[in-house]
C-alpha positions as CSV (number, residue, x, y, z in Angstrom):
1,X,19.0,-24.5,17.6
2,X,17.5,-22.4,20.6
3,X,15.5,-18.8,19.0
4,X,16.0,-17.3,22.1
5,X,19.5,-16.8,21.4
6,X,18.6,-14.6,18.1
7,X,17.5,-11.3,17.9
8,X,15.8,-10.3,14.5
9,X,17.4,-7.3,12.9
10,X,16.0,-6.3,9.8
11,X,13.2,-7.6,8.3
12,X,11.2,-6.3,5.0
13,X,8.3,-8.3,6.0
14,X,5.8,-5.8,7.8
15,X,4.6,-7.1,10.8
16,X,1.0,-6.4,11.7
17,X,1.9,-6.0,15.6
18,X,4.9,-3.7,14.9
19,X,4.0,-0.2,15.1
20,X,3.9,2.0,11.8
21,X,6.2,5.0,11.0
22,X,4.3,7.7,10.0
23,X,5.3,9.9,7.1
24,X,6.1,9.3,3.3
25,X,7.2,6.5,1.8
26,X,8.2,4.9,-1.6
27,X,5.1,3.8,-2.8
28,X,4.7,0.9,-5.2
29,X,2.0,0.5,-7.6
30,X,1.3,-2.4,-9.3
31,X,-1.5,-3.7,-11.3
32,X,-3.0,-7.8,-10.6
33,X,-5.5,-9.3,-12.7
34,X,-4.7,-13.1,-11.3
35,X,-7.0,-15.1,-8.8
36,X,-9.3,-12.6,-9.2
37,X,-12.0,-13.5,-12.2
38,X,-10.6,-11.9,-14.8
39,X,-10.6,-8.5,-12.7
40,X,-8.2,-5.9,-12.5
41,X,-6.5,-4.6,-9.2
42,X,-4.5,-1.4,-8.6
43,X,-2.1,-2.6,-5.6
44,X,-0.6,0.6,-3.9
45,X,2.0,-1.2,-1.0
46,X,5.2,0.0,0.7
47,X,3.7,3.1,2.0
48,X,5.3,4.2,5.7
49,X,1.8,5.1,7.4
50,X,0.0,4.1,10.2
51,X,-3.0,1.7,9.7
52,X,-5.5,4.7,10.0
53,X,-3.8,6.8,7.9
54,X,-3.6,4.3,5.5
55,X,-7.4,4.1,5.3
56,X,-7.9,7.9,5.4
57,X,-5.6,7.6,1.9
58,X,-7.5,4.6,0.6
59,X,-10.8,7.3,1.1
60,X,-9.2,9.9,-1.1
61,X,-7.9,7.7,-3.6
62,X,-11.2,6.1,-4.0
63,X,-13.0,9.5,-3.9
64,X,-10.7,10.9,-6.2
65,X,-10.6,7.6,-8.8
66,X,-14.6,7.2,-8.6
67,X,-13.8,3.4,-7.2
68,X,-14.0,1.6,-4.9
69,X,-11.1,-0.1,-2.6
70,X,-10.2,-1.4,0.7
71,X,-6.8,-1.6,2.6
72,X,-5.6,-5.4,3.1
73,X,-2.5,-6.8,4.8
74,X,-0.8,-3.1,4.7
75,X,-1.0,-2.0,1.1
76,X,-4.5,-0.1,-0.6
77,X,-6.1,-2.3,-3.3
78,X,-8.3,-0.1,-6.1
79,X,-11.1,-1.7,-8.2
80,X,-9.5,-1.1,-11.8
81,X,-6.7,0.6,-13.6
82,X,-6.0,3.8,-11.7
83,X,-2.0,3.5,-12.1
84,X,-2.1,6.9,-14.1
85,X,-4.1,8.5,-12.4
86,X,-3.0,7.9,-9.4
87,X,0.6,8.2,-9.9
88,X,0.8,12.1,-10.1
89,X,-1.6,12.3,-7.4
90,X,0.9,10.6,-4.9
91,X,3.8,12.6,-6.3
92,X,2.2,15.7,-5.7
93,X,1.4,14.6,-1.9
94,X,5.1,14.0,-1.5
95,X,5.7,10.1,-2.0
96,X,8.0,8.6,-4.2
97,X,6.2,6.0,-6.3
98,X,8.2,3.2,-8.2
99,X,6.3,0.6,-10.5
């Protein structure tokens, strides 16, 4: 089978070359503890931003939670619990957050 016959039409993989869409988003927060030693993760993904907006969020997430954080492969990863706290803080900037 030749690829160059095949045109990829919707994917809900994000693809690190493909530019972002800036704008909100329905966030997803979720919380990992595994392959991690025992230490707990807030994962924020599924956020429609730019890469550098995305950090400039990460900043004020980690500013505002007293944490810290880095963004990796597209989604905001918080040292600890922050799910409640971080939850209203979204919603009041405009997202729709699930999880």
């Amino acid at each position: 089978m030749n690829n160059d016959n095949y045109k990829l039409v919707y994917s809900d993989v994000p693809s690190k070359t493909a530019p972002r869409a800036s704008g909100h988003g329905k966030a997803v927060l979720r919380l990992e503890r595994q392959g991690r030693g025992g230490k707990t993760v807030t994962i924020i993904e599924r956020l429609c931003l730019s890469d550098d907006d995305l950090k400039d969020l990460c900043k004020s997430m980690k500013q505002k939670c007293g944490t810290g954080g880095t963004v990796k492969e597209h989604r905001i990863e918080l040292q600890g619990d922050f799910r409640n706290q971080v939850r209203p803080w979204l919603a009041a900037k405009g997202y729709k957050v699930a999880g």
